[in-house]
C-alpha positions as a Markdown table, in Angstrom:
| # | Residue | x | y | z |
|---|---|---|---|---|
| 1 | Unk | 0.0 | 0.0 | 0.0 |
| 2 | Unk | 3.0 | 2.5 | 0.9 |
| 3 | Unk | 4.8 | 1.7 | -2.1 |
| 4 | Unk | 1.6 | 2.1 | -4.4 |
| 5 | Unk | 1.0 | 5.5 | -2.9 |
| 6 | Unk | 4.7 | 6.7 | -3.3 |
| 7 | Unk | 4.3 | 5.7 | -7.0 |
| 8 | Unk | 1.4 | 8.0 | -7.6 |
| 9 | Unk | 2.6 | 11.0 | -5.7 |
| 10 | Unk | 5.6 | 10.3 | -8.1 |
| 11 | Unk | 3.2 | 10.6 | -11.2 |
| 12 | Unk | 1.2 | 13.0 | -9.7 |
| 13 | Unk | 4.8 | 15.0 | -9.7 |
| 14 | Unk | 5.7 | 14.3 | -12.7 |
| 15 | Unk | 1.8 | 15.6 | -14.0 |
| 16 | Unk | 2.5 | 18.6 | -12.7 |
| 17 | Unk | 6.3 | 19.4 | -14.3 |
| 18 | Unk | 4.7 | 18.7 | -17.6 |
| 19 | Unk | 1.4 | 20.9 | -17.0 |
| 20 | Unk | 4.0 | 23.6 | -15.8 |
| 21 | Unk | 6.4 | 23.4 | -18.6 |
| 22 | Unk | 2.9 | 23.3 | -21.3 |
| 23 | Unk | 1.9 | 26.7 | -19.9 |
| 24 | Unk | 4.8 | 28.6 | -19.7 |
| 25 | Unk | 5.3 | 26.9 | -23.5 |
| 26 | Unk | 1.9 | 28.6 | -24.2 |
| 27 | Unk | 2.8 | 31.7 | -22.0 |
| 28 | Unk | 6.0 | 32.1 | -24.5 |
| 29 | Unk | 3.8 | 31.5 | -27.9 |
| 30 | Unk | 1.2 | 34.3 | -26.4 |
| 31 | Unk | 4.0 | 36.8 | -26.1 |
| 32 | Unk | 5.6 | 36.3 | -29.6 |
| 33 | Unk | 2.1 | 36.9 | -30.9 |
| 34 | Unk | 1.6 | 39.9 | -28.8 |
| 35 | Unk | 5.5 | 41.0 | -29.9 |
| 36 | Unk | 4.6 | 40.7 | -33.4 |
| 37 | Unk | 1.0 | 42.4 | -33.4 |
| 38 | Unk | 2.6 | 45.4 | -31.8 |
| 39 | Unk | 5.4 | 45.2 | -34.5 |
| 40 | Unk | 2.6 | 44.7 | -37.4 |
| 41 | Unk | 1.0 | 47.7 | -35.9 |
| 42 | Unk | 4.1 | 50.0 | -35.9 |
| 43 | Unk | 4.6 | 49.5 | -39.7 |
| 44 | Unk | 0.8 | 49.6 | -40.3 |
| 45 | Unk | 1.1 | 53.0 | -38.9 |
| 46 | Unk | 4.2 | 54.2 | -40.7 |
| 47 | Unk | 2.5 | 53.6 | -44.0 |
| 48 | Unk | -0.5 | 55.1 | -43.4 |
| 49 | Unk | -0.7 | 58.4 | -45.5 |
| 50 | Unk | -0.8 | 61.4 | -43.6 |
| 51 | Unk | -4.0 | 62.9 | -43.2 |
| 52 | Unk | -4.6 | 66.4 | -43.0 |
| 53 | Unk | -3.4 | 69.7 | -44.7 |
| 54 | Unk | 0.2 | 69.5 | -45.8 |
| 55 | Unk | 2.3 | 72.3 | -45.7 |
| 56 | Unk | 5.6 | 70.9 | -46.3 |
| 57 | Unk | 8.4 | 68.9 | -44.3 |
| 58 | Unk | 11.2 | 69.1 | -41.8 |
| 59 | Unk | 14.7 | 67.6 | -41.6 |
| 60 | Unk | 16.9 | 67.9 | -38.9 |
| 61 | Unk | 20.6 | 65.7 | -38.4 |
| 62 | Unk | 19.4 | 64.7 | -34.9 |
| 63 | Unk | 16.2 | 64.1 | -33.1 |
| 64 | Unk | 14.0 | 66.8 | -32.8 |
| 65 | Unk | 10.1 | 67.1 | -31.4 |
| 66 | Unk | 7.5 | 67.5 | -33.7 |
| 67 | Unk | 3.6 | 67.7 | -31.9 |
| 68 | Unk | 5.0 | 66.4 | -28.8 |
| 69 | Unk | 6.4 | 63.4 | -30.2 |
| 70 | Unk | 10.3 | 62.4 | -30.6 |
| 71 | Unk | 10.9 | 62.3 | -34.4 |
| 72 | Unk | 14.6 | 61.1 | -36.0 |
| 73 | Unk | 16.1 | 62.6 | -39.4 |
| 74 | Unk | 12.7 | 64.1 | -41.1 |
| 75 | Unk | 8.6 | 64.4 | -40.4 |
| 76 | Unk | 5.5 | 65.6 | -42.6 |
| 77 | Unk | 4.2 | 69.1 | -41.8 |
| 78 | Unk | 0.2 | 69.8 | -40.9 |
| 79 | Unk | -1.3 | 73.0 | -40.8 |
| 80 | Unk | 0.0 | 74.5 | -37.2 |
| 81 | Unk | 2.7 | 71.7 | -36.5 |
| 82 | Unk | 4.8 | 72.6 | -33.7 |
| 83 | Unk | 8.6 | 71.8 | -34.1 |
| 84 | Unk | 10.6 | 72.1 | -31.1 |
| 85 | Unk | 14.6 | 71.8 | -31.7 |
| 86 | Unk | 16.9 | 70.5 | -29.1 |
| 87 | Unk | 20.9 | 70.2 | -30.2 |
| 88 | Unk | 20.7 | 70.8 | -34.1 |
| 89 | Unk | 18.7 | 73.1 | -36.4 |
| 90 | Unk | 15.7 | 71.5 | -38.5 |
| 91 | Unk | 15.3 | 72.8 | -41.9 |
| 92 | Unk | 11.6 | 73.9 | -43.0 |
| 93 | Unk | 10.9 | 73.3 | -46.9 |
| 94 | Unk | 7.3 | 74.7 | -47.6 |
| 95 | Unk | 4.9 | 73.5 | -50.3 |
| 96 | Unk | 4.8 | 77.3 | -51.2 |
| 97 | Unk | 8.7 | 77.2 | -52.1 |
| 98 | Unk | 9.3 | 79.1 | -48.6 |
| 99 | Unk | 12.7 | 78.3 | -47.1 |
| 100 | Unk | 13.8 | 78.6 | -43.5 |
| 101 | Unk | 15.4 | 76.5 | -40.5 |
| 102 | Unk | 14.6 | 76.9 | -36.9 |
| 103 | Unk | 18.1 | 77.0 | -34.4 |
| 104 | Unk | 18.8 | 74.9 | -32.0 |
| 105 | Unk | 17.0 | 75.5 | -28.9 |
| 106 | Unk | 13.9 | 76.8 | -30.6 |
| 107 | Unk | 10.1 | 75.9 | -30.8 |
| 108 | Unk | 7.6 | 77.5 | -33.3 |
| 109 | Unk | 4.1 | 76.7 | -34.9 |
| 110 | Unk | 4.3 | 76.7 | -38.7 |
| 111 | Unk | 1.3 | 77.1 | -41.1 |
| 112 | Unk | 1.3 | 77.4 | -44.4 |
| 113 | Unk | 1.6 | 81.4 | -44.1 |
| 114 | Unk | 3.0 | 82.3 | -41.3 |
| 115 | Unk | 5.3 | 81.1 | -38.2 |
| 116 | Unk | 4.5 | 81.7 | -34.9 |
| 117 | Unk | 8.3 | 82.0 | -33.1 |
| 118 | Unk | 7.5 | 80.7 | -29.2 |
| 119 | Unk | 11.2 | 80.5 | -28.5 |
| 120 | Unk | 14.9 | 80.5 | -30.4 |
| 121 | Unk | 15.3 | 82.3 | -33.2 |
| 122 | Unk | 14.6 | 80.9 | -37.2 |
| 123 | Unk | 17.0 | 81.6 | -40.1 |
| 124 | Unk | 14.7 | 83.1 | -42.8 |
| 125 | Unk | 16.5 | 81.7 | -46.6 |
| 126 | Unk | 13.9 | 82.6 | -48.8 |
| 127 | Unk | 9.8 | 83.4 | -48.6 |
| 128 | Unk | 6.4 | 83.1 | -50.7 |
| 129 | Unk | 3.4 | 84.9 | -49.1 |
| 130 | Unk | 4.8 | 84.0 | -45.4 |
| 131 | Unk | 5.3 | 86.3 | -42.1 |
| 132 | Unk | 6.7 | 85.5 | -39.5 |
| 133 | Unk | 5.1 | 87.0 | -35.9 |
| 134 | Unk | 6.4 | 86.7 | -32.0 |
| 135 | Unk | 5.7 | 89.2 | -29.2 |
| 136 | Unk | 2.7 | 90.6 | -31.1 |
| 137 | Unk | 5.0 | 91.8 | -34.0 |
| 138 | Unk | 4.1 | 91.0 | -37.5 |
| 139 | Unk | 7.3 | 90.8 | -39.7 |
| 140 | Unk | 7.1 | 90.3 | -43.6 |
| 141 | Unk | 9.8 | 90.6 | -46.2 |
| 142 | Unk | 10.1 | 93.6 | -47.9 |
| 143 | Unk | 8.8 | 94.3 | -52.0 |
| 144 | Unk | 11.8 | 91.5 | -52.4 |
| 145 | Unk | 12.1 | 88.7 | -50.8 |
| 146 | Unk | 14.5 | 88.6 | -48.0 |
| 147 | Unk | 17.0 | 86.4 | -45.6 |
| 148 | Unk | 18.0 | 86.9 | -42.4 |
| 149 | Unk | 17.6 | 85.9 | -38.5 |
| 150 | Unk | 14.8 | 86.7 | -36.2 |
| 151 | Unk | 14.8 | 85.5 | -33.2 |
| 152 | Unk | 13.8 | 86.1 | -29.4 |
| 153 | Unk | 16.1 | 87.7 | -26.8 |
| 154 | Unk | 14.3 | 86.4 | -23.5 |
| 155 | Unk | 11.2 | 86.9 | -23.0 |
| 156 | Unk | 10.0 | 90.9 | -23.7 |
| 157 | Unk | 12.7 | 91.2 | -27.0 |
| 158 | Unk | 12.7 | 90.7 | -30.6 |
| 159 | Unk | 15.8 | 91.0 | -33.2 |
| 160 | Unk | 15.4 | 91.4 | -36.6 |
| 161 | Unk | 19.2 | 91.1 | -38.3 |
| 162 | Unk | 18.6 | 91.4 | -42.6 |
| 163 | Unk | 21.2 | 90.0 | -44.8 |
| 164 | Unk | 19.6 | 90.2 | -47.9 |
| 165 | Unk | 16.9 | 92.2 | -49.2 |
| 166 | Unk | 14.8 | 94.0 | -46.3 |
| 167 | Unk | 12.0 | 93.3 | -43.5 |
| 168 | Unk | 9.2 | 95.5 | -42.3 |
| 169 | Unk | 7.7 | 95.0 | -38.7 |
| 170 | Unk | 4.2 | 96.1 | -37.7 |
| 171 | Unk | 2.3 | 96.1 | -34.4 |
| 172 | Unk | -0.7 | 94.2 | -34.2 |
| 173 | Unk | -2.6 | 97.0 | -35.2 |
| 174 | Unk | -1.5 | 96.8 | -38.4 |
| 175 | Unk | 1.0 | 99.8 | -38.1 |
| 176 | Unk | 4.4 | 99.9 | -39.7 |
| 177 | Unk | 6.8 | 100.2 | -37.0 |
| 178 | Unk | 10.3 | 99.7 | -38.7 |
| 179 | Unk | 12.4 | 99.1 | -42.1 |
| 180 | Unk | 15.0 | 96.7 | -41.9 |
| 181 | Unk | 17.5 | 97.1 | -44.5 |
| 182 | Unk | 19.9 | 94.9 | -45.7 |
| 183 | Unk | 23.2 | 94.7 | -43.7 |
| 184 | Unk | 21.1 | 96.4 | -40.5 |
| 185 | Unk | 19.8 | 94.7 | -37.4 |
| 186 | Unk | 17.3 | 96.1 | -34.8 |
| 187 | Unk | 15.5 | 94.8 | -31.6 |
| 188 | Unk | 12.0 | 95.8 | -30.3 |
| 189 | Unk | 10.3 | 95.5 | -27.5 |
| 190 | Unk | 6.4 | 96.4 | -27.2 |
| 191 | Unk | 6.3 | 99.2 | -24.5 |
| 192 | Unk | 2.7 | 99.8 | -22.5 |
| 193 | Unk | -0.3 | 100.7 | -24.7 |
| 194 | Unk | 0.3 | 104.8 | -23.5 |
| 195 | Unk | 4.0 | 104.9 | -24.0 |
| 196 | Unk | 4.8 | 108.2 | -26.1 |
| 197 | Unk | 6.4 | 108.2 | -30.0 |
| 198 | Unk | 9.6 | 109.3 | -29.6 |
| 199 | Unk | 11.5 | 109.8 | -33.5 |
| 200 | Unk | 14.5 | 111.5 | -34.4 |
| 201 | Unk | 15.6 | 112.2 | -37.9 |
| 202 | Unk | 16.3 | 115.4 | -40.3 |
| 203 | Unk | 12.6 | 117.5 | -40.6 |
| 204 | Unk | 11.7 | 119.0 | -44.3 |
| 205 | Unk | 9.1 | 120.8 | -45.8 |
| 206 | Unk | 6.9 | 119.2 | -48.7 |
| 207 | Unk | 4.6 | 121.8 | -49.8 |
| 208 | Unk | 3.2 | 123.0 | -46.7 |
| 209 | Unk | 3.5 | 119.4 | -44.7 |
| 210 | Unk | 6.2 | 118.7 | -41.9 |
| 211 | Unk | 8.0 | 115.2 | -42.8 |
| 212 | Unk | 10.7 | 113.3 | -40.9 |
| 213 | Unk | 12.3 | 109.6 | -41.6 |
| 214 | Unk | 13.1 | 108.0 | -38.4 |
| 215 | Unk | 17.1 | 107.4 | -38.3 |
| 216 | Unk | 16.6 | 103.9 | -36.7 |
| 217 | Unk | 13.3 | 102.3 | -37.8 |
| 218 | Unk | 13.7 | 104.2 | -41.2 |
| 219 | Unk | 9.5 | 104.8 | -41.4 |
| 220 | Unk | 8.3 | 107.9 | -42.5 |
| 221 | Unk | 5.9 | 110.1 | -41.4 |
| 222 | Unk | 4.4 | 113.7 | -41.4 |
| 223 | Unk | 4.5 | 115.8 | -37.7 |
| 224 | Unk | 1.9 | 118.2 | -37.2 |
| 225 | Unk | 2.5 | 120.7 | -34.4 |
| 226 | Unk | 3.3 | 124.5 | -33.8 |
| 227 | Unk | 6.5 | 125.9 | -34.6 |
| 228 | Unk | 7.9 | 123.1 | -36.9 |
| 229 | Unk | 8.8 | 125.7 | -39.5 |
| 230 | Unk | 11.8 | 126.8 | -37.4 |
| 231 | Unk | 13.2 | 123.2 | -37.5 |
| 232 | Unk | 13.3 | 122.6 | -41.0 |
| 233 | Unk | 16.9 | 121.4 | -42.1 |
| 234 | Unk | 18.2 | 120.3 | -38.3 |
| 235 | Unk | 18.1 | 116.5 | -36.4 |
| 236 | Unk | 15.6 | 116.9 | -34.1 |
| 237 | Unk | 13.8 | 115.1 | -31.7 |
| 238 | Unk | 10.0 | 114.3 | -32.3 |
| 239 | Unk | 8.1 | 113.5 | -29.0 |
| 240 | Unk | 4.4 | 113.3 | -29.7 |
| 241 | Unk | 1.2 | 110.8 | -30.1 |
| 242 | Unk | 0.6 | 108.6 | -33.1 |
| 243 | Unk | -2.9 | 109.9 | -34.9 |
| 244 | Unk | -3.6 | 106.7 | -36.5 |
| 245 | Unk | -7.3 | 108.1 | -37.4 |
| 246 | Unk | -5.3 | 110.6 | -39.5 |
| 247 | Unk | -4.5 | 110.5 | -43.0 |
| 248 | Unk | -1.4 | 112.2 | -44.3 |
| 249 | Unk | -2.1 | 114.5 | -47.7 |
| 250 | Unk | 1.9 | 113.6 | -47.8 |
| 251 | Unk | 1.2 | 110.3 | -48.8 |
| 252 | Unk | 3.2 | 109.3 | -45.4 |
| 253 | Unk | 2.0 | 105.9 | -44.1 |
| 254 | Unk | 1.9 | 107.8 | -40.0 |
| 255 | Unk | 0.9 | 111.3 | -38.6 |
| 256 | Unk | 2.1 | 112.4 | -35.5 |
| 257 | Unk | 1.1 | 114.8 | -33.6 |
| 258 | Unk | 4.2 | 116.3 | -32.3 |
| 259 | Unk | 3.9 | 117.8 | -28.1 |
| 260 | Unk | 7.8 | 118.7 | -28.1 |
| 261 | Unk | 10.5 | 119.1 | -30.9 |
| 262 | Unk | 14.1 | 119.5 | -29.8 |
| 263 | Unk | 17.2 | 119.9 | -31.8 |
| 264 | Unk | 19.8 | 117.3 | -31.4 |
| 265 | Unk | 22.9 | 115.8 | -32.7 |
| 266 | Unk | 23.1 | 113.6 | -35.9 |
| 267 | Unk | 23.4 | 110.4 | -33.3 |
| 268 | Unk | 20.5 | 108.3 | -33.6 |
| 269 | Unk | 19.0 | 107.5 | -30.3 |
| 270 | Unk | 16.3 | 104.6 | -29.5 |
| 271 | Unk | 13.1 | 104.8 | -31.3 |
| 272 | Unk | 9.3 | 104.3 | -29.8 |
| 273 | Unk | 6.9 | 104.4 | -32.7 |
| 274 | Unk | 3.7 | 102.4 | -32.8 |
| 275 | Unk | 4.0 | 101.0 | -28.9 |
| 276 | Unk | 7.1 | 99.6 | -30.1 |
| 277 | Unk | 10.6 | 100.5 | -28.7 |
| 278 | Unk | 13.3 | 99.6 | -31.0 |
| 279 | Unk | 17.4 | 100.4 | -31.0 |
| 280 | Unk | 20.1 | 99.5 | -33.6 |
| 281 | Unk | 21.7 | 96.2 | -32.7 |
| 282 | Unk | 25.2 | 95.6 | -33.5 |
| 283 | Unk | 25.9 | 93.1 | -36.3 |
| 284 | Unk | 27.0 | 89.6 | -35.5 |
| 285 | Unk | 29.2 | 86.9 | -38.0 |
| 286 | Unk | 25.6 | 84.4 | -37.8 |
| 287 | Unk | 24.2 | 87.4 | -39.4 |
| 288 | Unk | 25.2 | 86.7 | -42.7 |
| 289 | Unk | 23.5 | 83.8 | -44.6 |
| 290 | Unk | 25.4 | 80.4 | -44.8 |
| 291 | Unk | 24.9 | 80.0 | -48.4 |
| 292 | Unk | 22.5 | 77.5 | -49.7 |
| 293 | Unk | 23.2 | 72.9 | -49.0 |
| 294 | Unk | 25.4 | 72.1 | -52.5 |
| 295 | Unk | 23.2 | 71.5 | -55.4 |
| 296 | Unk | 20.6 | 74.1 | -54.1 |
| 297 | Unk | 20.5 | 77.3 | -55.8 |
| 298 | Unk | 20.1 | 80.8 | -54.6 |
| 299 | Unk | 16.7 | 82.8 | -54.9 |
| 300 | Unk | 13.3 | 81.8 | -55.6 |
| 301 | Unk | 13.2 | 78.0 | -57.5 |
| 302 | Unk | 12.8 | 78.4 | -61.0 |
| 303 | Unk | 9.7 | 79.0 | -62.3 |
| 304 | Unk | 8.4 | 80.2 | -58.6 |
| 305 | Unk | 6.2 | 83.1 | -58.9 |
| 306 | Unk | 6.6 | 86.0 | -56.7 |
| 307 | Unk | 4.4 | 86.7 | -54.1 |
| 308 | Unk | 1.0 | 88.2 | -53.5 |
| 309 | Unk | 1.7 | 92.4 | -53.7 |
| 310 | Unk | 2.4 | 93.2 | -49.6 |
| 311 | Unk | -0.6 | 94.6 | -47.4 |
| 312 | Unk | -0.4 | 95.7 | -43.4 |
| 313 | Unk | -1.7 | 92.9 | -41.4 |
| 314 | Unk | -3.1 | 92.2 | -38.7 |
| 315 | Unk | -2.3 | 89.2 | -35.8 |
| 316 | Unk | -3.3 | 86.2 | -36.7 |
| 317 | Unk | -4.7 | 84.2 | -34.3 |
């Protein structure tokens, strides 16, 4: 009786090791399949077409966040895609023919008109119908288009540096704040809604009508004001209030209305014009354009036609 017992409990064992060794056989078979779903699914993904509207691509030498997600070497561009850079600079290539790469250290939302610049700075190579805005400034290339850098210096500063052609900023009222010529860089800063214009520049005489170019921002306008007569011919400063409700018969795109005028020296001092501070920034060597990847030529791509004829704008939301 004791022996025919052990011998059970012996088969009873060895039931059990082969049961055990069955399951984790099926346990192994369950997670291959799993393994390879989750592969099949990756690749199913991967070759689904992108749907959406699409603007254009990116490509960057290193990994690079596009939407929130990790992305290596290159990704598809949607309507408001946000790229964020981390060690390398990712090169934008627009449907439109626009050009441009975003520094390292940078994040923006593209669309298919505009870039919104959230941090870094953006290397602008070339532009069809496209503006870029940060801070609440608008900038647009000028009647050609231009290259250049804009970028953000902390939080409260914009600089506009122009290699090549020229930029124009506006506020987001749609007022022309600045002309940045080739070779010339500036920084703004929006200043409180009540902050005074403050010009300098040479006054003349056009039949009858005051008008001064700003030495920094290089915008034009016509001052109105008592006394401005006696100033014609001298640098002087212009301290007064924008009239945006008024219309120069100068064909000046501003009127101010002019509280002080002083004579000054031919030095240029900072600028306020439009609730927009701005002062001449000194040129840097990343200033000047890299030239364009070998095989790539300069300008617009052949057969490109310009863009649409330039109008103020307004923010975008």
């Amino acid at each position: 009786m004791a022996v025919y017992l052990s011998r059970g409990v012996g088969e009873f064992q060895r039931q059990d090791r082969t049961i055990e060794e069955e399951n984790e056989v099926k346990i192994s078979k369950v997670l291959i399949v799993m393994a390879a779903l989750q592969v099949m699914t990756a690749v199913g993904m991967a070759a689904t077409p992108v749907t959406g509207n699409v603007i254009g691509k990116v490509v960057s030498g290193d990994a690079f966040r596009l939407n929130g997600d990790t992305v290596i070497s290159n990704g598809t561009l949607l309507d408001g895609a946000v790229i964020e850079t981390a060690r390398t600079a990712s090169s934008v290539q627009l449907s439109s023919g626009t050009r441009l790469s975003l520094s390292p250290a940078s994040r923006a939302k593209v669309y298919g008109d505009r870039m919104i610049l959230e941090k870094g700075e953006t290397r602008i190579e070339y532009v069809v119908g496209f503006h870029l805005e940060a801070l609440g400034l608008v900038v647009r290339p000028g009647a050609a288009s231009g290259s250049g850098r804009i970028g953000l210096e902390g939080t409260t500063r914009l600089r506009v540096a122009t290699a090549t052609g020229s930029f124009r900023v506006w506020n987001a009222r749609g007022v022309l704040v600045a002309n940045v010529a080739a070779g010339s860089a500036l920084a703004f800063e929006p200043q409180p809604t009540a902050a005074a214009t403050k010009i300098t520049g040479t006054l003349t005489e056009q039949r009858g009508h005051y008008m001064l170019t700003d030495r920094v921002t290089r915008v034009t306008v016509e001052v109105t004001g008592q006394r401005l007569a006696t100033y014609v011919g001298q640098a002087v400063a212009v301290t007064g209030a924008l009239n945006v409700a008024a219309k120069s018969v100068a064909n000046a795109p501003q009127v101010i209305a002019a509280t002080q005028v002083q004579s000054i020296d031919n030095g240029a001092s900072a600028t306020v014009f439009g609730g927009v501070a701005a002062v001449e920034s000194r040129a840097q060597p990343q200033d000047l354009p890299p030239g364009p990847p070998p095989g790539r030529p300069k300008g617009p791509p052949p057969g490109r036609p310009k863009g649409p004829p330039e109008t103020p704008p307004g923010l975008s939301r």
